[in-house]
C-alpha positions as CSV (number, residue, x, y, z in Angstrom):
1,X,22.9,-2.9,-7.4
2,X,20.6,-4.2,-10.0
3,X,17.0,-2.3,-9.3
4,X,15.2,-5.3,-9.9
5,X,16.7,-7.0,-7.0
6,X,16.5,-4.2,-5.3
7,X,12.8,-4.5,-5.5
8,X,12.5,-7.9,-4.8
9,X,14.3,-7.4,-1.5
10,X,12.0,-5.1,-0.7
11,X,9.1,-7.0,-1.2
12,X,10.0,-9.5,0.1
13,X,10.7,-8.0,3.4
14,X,7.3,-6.2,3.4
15,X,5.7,-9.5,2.9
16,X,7.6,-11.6,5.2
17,X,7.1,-12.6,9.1
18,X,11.1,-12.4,10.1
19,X,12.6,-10.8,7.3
20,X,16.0,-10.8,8.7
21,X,16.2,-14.4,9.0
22,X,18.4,-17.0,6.0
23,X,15.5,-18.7,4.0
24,X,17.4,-19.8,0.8
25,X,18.4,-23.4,-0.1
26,X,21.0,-24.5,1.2
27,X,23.8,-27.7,1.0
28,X,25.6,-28.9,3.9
29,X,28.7,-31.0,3.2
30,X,29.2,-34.0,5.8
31,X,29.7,-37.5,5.1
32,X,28.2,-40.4,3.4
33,X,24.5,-40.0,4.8
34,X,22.3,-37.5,3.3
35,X,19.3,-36.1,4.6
36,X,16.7,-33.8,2.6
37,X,14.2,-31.6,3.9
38,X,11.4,-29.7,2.7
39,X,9.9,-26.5,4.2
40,X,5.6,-26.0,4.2
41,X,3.4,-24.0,2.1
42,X,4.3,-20.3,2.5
43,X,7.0,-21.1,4.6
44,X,11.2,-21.1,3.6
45,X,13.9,-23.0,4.4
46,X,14.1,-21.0,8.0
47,X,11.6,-23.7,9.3
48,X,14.0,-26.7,9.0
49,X,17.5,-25.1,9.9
50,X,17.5,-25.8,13.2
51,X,16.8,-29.4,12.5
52,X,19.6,-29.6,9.9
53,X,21.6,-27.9,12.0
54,X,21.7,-31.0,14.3
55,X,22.1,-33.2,11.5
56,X,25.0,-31.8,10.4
57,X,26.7,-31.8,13.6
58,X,26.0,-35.4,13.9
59,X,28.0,-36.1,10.5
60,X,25.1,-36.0,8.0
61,X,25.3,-34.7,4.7
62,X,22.4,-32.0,5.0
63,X,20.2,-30.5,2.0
64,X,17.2,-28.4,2.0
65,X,14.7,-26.9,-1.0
66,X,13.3,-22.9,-1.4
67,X,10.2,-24.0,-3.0
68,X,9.1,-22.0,-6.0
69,X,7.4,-19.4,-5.2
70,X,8.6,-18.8,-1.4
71,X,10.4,-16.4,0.1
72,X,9.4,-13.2,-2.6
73,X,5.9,-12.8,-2.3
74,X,2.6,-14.1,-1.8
75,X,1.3,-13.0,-5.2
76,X,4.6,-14.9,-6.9
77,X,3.6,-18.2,-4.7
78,X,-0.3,-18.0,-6.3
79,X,1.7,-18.3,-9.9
80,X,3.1,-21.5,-9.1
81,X,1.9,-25.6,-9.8
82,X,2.2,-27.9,-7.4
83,X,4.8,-29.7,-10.3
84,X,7.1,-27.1,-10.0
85,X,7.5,-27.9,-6.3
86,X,7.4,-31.7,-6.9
87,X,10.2,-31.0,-10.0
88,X,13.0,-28.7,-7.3
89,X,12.4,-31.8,-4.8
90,X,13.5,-34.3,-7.4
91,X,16.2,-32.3,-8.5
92,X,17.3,-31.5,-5.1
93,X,17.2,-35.9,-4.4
94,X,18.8,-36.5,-7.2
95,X,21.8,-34.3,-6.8
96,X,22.3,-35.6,-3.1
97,X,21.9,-39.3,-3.6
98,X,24.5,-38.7,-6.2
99,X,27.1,-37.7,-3.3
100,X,25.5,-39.9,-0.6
101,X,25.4,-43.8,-0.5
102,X,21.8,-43.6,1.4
103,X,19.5,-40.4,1.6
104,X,16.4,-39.9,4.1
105,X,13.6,-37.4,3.4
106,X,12.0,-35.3,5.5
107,X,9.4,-32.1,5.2
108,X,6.8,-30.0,7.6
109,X,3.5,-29.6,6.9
110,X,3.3,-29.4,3.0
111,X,6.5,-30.9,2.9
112,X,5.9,-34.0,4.2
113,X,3.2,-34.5,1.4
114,X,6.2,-33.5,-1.1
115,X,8.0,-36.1,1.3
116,X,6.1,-39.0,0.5
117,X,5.3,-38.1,-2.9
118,X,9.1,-38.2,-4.3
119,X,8.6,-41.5,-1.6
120,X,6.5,-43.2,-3.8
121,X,8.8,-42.2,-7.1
122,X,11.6,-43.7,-5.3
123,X,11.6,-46.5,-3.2
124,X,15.6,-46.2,-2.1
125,X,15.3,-43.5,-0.1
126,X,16.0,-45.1,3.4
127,X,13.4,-43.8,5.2
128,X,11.0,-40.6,6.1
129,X,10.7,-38.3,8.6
130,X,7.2,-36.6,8.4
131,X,6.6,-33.6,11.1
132,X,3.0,-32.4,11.2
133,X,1.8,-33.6,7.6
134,X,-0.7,-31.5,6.5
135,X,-2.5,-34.8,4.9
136,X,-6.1,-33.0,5.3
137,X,-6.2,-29.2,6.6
138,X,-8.2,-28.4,9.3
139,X,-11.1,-26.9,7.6
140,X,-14.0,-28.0,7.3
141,X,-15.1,-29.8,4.1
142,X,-17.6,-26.8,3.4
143,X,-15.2,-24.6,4.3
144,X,-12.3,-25.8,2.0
145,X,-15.2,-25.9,-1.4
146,X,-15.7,-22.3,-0.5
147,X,-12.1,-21.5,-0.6
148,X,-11.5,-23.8,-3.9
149,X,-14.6,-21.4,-5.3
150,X,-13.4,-17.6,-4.5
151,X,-9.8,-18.2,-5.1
152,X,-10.4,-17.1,-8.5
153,X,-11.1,-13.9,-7.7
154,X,-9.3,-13.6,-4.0
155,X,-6.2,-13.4,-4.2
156,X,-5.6,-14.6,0.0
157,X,-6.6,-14.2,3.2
158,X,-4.6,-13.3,6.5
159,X,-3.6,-15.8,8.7
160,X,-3.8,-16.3,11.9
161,X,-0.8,-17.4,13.7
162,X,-0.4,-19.8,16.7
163,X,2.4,-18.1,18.2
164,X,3.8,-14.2,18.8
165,X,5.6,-14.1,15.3
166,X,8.7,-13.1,17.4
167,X,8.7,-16.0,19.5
168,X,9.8,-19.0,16.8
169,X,12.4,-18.7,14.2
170,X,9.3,-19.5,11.7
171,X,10.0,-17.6,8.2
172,X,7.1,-17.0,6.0
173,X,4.6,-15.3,4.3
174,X,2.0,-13.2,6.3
175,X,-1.3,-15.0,4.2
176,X,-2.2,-17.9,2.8
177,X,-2.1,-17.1,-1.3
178,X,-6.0,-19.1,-1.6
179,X,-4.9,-20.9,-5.6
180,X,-1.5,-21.9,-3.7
181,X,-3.5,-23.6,-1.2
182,X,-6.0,-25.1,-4.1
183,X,-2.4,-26.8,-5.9
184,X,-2.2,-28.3,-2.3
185,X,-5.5,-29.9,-1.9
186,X,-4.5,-31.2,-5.4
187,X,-1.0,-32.0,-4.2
188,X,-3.0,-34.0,-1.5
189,X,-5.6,-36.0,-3.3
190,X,-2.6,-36.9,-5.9
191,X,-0.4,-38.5,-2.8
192,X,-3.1,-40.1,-1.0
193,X,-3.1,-42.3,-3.7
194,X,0.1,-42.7,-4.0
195,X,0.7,-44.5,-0.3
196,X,0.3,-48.0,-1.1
197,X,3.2,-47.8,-3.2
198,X,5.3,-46.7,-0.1
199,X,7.8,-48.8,2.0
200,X,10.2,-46.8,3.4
201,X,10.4,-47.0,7.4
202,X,8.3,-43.5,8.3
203,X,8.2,-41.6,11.7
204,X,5.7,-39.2,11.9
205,X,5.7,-36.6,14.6
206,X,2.6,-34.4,15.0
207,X,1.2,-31.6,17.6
208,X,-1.8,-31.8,19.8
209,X,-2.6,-28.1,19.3
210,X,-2.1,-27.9,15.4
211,X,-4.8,-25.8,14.5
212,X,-3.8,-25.7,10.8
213,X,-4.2,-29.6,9.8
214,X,-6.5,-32.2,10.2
215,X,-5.2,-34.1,13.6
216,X,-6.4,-37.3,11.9
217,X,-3.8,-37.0,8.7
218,X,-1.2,-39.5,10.6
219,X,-3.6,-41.5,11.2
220,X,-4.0,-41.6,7.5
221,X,-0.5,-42.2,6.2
222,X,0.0,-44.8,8.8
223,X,-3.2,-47.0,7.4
224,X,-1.9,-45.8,3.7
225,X,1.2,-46.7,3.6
226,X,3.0,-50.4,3.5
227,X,5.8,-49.8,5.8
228,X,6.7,-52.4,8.0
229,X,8.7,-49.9,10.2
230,X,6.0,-46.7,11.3
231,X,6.9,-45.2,14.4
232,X,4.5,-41.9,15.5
233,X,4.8,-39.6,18.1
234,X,2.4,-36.9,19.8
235,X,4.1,-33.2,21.1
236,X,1.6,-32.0,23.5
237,X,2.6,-28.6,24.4
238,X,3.2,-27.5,20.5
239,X,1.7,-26.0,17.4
240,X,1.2,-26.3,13.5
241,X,5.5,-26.0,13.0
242,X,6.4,-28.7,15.7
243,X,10.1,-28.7,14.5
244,X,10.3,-25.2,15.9
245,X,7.9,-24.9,18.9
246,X,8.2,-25.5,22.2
247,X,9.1,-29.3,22.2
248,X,12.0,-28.4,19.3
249,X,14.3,-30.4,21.8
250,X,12.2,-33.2,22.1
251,X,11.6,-33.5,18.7
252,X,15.2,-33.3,17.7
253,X,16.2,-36.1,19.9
254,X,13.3,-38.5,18.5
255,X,14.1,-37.8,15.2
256,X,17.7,-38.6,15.6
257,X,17.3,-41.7,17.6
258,X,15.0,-43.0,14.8
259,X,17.4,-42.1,12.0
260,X,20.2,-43.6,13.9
261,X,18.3,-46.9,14.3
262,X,17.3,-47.3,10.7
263,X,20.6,-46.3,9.7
């Protein structure tokens, strides 16, 4: 075994909430219909299995991003642009839609933003599925300008999770890596302004006990956008990663209904 790897395993193990679980990007073979989703910041491609799971049963076509920097370690995420991420979503788009007639986009958190962003580069994509979009964080505004001012010289700070780590199938890194999270508030600003420029039909499912993003960021994208088809939804008993929490059913069977309509 190469040592290097070997190293990399380890690290990433030491730095990981559920280790043991599959995180690396995947492509699901089905038929015509693709569907592409992005994982959030510090997060891997453990968050949206389940949900592509179903997809794929139903017939779909099912492709998900690792995001640069994900599933090693923290201190490899903080080395990372937000352009890097934008760049594996586009190439991860463009090597679907070129085995699928129609393709629909969808992320958590983070990747909704990456969502609408590659939205606004391409206004083909069929339609968006945006689970608790991290528009605006949670943090106060004094708050986020004292994070955007030590993270040149912190390196991260522990988080503190929602849930008992054991009791979701949530893959991820252990802290938020604090110049990963300043390419985010940049990522942010940067797609705000891109709404106006988007069409596509959008759902947008968010939780009521998210403590991680701004509860108003829906709210947002709905009055941003210029969809004529926005459809939002409200889980009441879940946290930050809705596509995993308690209402993971519920979730799965709006999300599907929606698809199936606009398709």
């Amino acid at each position: 075994m190469n040592p290097e790897l070997s190293n990399l395993e380890t690290a990433s193990e030491f730095h990981l909430v559920n280790p043991e679980l599959e995180g690396d990007a995947f492509f699901w073979k089905g038929g015509d219909k693709g569907i592409l989703l992005i994982h959030g910041l510090t997060a891997t491609t453990a968050e949206v299995r389940p949900l592509a799971k179903r997809f794929h049963d139903e017939g779909f076509t099912v492709s998900a991003v690792l995001l640069p920097g994900h599933g090693t370690t923290p201190e490899e995420l903080n080395q990372t642009q937000r352009k890097e991420w934008i760049a594996v979503c586009e190439k991860a788009y463009s090597e679907l839609r070129e085995k699928c007639s129609s393709v629909i986009v969808g992320g958590e958190s983070t990747g909704a933003i990456l969502t609408l962003h590659l939205a606004s580069e391409h206004p083909e994509i069929k339609a968006l599925l945006l689970f608790a979009p991290a528009m605006r964080l949670s943090a106060s505004f004094l708050k986020t300008l004292f994070l955007i001012a030590v993270s040149s010289f912190v390196f991260a700070i522990p988080k503190k999770f929602e849930n008992d780590t054991g009791s979701i199938p949530w893959q991820g890194y252990k802290v938020n890596p604090l110049k990963a999270g300043v390419q985010l508030l940049k990522l942010q600003r940067e797609t705000e302004k891109r709404l106006p420029r988007i069409y596509q039909p959008t759902l947008i499912i968010q939780a009521s006990l998210d403590n991680t993003v701004d509860l108003k960021s829906g709210d947002m994208i709905s009055r941003g956008i210029q969809s004529a088809v926005r459809e939002s939804h409200w889980m009441e008993k879940s946290n930050h990663v809705v596509i995993l929490d308690n209402e993971l059913e519920e979730v799965t069977t709006i999300t599907l209904e929606f698809v199936k309509k606009i398709l």
